[in-house]
ZAMARGU-4260 file (C-alpha; in steps of 0.2 Angstrom, whole numbers, plus 5000, padded with zeros to 4 digits):
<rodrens>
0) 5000/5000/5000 | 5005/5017/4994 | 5010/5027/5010 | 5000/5044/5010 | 5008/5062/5010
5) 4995/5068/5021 | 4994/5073/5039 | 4990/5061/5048 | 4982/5063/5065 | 4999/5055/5073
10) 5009/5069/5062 | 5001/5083/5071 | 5004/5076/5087 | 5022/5075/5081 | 5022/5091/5077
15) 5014/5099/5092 | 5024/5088/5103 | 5041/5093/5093 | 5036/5111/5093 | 5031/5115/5113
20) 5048/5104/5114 | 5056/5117/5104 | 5048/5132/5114 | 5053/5127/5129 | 5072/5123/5124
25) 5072/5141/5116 | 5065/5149/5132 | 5078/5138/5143 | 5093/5145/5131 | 5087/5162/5130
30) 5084/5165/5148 | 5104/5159/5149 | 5109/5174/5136 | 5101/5186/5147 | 5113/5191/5159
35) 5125/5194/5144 | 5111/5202/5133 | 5118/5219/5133 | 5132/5216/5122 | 5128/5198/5117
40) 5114/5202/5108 | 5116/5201/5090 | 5124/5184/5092 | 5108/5178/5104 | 5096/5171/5094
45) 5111/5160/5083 | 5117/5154/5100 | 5098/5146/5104 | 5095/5141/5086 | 5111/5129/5086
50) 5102/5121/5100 | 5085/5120/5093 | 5091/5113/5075 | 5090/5096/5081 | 5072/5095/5087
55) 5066/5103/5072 | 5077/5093/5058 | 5072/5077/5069 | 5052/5083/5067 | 5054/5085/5050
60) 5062/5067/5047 | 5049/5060/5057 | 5037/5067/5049 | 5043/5072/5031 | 5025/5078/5025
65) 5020/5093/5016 | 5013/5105/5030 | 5025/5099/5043 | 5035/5117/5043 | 5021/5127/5040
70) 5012/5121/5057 | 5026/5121/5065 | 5027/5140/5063 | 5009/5143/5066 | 5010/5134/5083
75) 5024/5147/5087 | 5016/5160/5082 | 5001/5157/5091 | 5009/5154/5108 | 5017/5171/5106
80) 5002/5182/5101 | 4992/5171/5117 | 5009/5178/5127 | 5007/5196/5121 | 5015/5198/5105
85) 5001/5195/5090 | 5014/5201/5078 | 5022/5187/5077 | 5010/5178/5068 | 5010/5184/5050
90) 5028/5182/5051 | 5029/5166/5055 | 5017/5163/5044 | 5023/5170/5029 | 5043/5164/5031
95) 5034/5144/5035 | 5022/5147/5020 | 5039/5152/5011 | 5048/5138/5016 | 5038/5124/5012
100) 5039/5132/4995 | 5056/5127/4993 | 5053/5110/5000 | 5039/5106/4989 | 5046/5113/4973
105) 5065/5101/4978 | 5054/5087/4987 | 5066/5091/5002 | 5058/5083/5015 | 5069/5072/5021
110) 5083/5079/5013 | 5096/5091/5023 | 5099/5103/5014 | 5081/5107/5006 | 5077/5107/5026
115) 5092/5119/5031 | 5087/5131/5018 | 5069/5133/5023 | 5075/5132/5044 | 5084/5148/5036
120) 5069/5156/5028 | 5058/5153/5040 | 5069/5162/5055 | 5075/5174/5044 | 5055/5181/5042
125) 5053/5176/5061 | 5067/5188/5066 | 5063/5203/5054 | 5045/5207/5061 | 5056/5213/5076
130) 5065/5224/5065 | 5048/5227/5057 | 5035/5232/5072 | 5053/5241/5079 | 5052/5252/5066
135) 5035/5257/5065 | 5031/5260/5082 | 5048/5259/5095 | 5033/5262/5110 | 5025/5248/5103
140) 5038/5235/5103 | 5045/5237/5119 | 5031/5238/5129 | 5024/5223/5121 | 5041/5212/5124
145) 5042/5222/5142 | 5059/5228/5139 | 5064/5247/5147 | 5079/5254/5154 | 5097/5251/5149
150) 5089/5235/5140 | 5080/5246/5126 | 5094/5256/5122 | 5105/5242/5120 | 5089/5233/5110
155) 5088/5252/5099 | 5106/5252/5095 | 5106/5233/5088 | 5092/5232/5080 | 5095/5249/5071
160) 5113/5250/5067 | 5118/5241/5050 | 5132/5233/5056 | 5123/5223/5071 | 5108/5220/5058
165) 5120/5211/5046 | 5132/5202/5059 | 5116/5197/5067 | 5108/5189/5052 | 5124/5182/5047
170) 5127/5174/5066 | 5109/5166/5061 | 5112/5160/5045 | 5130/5150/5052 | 5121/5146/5068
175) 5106/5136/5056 | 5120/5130/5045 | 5131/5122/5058 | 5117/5116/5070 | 5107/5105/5057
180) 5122/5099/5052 | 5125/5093/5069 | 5107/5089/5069 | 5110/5077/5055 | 5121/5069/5064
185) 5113/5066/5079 | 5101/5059/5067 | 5110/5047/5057 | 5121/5042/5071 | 5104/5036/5084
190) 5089/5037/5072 | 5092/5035/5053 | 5104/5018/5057 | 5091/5011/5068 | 5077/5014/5055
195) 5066/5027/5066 | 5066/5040/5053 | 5066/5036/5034 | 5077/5047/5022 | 5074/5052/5005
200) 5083/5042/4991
</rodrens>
């Protein structure tokens, strides 16, 4: 029998198991830049990511349907506008929409570098509504991500400056790069070899 490329009920327990796995790693590994924010921050959001690679390339293997991406994000965004920050959402949205794209047009689904590719998409659209809602209303932003003090001007001169805008997005890019590399280890080493997760031939 033909296996179907559908969601199936298991694959959006996967995905919603996989994702709050993912949220709560990233919150862990945030809350550790924190004391170091102040002049660690445009390196920040690469130093989680290398940690959070693995769960989502190990999701996407399990998984390897068309969607798989797509609902990751909107679970993501959906736990940050209940949190307090709704503008999130569309972003997410967009950069997942985005993403599977690319996997569907290279049938990438279980394939690594289709899979780092759209990791990067995706995060790339996840980190500019920051820049995005930053520049239309500052106000806005910061009371929204409850940030004040020494904090936001720290926040204003990253998120503002060229220089930290593009060594940011370049820290991401290498922090995606390495980490579902290093995924894919972890993968074929405990998972692939053992026959858990299926690869694309």
């Amino acid at each position: 029998m033909r296996k179907s490329n559908k969601l199936a009920s298991r694959d959006y327990l996967t995905i919603g198991l996989y994702t709050v796995a993912d949220f709560a790693v990233s919150a862990v590994f945030s809350m550790l830049t924190v004391p170091i924010l102040l002049w660690f921050f445009p390196y920040a959001t690469a130093f989680v990511l290398f940690f959070t690679c693995p769960i989502y390339l190990l999701m996407a293997y399990k998984v390897g349907k068309k969607g798989t991406l797509f609902l990751f994000g909107a679970i993501n965004g959906l736990i940050y506008a209940v949190m307090g920050s709704p503008f999130v959402l569309p972003f997410v949205l967009i950069g997942s929409l985005v993403g599977e794209i690319l996997l569907a047009k290279t049938n990438g689904y279980r394939k690594l570098a289709p899979q780092t590719a759209a990791f990067c998409i995706y995060n790339l659209l996840y980190g500019f509504c920051n820049y995005f809602v930053l520049a239309l209303s500052a106000d806005y932003y910061f009371e929204s991500m409850q940030i004040e003090g020494a904090m936001r001007e720290a926040y204003t001169k990253y998120m503002t400056q060229p220089f930290w805008i593009v060594t940011a997005v370049a820290a991401l890019l290498v922090a995606i790069v390495l980490g579902c590399r290093f995924g894919y280890r972890l993968l074929k080493k405990h998972f692939l070899k053992a026959g858990l997760v299926a690869e694309a031939v």
